[in-house]
N, C-alpha and C positions, 0 to 999 in steps of 0.2 A: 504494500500500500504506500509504502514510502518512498519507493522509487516512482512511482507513478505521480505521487504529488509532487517528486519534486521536479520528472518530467516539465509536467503541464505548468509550473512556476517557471522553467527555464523556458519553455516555449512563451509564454504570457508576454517573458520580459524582452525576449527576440522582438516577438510582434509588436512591442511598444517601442523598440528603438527603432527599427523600421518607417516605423509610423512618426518617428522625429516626437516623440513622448520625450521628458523628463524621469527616470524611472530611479526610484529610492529601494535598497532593500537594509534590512537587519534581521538579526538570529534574535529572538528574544532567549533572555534565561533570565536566574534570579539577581543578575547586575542588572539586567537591560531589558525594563518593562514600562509599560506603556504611564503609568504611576506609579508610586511608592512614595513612603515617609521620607527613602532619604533620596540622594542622588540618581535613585533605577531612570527615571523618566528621562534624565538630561541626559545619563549615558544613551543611552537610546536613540535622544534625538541627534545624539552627536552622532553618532552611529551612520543614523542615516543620513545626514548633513555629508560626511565624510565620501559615504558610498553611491551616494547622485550619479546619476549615467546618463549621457546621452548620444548620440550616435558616432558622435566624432571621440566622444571618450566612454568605450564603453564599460571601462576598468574602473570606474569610479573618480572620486575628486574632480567631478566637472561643475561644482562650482564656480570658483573664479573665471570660467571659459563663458559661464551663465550669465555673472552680473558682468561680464569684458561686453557681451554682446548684445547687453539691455543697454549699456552707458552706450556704445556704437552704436545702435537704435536712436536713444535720443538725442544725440550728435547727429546723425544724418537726418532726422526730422526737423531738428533748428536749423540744417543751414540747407535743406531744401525750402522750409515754410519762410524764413525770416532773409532767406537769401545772401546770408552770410558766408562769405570763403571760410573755410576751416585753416585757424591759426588769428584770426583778425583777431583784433583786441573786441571787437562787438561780438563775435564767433565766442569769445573765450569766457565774455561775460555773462553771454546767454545761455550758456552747460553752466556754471561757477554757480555752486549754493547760495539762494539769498542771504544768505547769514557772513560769507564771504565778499562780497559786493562793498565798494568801497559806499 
């Protein structure tokens, strides 16, 4: 029975990279569950934080490839809508947090 589920879990997760999915996995056990009184939850989430897959990284830690290509995203959305060259000092201040803005 175990081989079978863990089949249709490795096939699930093919088909979700395929499909350009963001795909998270983790083992639960008594460190790493979903709550607990002490740390189980956070290991957990770290867990799956750590093990993010997506097609270009299907080995996990595709994190930082995730938010590289949100912050790209919104970089090329300001300088196609606001029509800014990428590098301009109005380019640089339209991505720059308002909290950084002189």
């Amino acid at each position: 029975m175990a081989l079978v589920k863990s089949f249709l879990l490795q096939l699930l997760r093919t088909y979700a990279l395929e499909s350009k999915f963001v795909v998270a996995d983790a083992d639960f056990s008594p460190e790493r569950r979903l709550f607990g009184s002490g740390d189980e939850a956070l290991a957990t989430y770290r867990e799956l934080t750590r093990n993010l897959s997506t097609q270009t990284k299907p080995d996990g830690n595709a994190l930082p490839t995730i938010i590289e290509k949100w912050i790209s995203g919104i970089q090329a959305k300001i300088a196609v809508e606001q029509q800014y060259a990428p590098g301009t000092v109005e380019f640089v201040q339209a991505v720059s947090p308002k909290s950084s803005r002189p």
